[in-house]
C-alpha positions as a Markdown table, in Angstrom:
| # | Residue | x | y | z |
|---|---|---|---|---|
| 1 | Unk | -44.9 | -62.3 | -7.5 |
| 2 | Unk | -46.0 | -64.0 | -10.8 |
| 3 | Unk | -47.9 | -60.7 | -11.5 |
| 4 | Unk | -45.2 | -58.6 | -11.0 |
| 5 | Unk | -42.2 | -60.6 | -13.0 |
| 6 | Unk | -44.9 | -61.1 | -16.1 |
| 7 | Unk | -45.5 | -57.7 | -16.2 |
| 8 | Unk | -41.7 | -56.7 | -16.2 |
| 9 | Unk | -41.0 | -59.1 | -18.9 |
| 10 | Unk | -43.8 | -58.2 | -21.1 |
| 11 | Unk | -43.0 | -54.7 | -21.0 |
| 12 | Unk | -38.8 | -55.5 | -21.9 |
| 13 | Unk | -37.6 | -52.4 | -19.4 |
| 14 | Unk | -35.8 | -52.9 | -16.1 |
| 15 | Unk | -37.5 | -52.2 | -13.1 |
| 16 | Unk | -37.3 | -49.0 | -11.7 |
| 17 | Unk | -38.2 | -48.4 | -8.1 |
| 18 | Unk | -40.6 | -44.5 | -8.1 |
| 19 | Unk | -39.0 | -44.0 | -4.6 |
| 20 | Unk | -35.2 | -43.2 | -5.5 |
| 21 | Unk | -33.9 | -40.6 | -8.2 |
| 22 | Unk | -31.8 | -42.4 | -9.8 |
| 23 | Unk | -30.2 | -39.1 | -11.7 |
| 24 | Unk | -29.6 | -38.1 | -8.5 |
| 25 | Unk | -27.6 | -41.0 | -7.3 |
| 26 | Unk | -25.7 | -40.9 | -10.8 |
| 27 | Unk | -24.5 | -37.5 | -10.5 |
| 28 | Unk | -23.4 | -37.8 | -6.7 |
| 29 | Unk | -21.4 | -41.0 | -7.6 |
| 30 | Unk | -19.9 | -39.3 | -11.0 |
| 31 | Unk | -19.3 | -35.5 | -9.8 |
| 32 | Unk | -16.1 | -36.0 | -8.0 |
| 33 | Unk | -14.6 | -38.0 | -10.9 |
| 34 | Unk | -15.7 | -35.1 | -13.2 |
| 35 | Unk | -14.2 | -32.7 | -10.8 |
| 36 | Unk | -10.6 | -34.2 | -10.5 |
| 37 | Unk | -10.9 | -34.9 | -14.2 |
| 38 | Unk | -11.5 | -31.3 | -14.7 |
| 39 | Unk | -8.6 | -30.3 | -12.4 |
| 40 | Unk | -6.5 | -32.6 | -14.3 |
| 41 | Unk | -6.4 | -30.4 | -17.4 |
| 42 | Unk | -6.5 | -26.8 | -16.1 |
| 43 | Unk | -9.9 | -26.0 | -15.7 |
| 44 | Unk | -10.7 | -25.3 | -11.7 |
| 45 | Unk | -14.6 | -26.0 | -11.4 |
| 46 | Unk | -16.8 | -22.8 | -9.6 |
| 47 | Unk | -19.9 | -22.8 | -8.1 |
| 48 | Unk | -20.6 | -20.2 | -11.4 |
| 49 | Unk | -19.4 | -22.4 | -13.9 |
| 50 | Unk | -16.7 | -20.0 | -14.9 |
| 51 | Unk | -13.4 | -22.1 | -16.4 |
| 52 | Unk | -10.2 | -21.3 | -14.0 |
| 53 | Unk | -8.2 | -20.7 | -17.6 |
């Protein structure tokens, strides 16, 4: 445990587990924000990326 704590404090970066995509997460828990955000002023989001306007 010692190992592990002086190794993340040496190297100043948080740990990061290599199992979970992290991007991944973010952009599941932000995209239907985005999307009502984008409904909000006009634009109606498509699977193409083509602007509702």
């Amino acid at each position: 445990m010692l190992r592990i704590m002086f190794v993340l404090l040496s190297k100043k970066q948080p740990y990061r587990d290599p199992g979970v995509d992290y991007e991944a997460l973010m952009v599941k828990r932000n995209a239907p924000r985005c999307i009502k955000a984008l409904a909000k002023y006009g634009y109606a989001p498509t699977a193409t990326g083509e602007s509702g306007r």
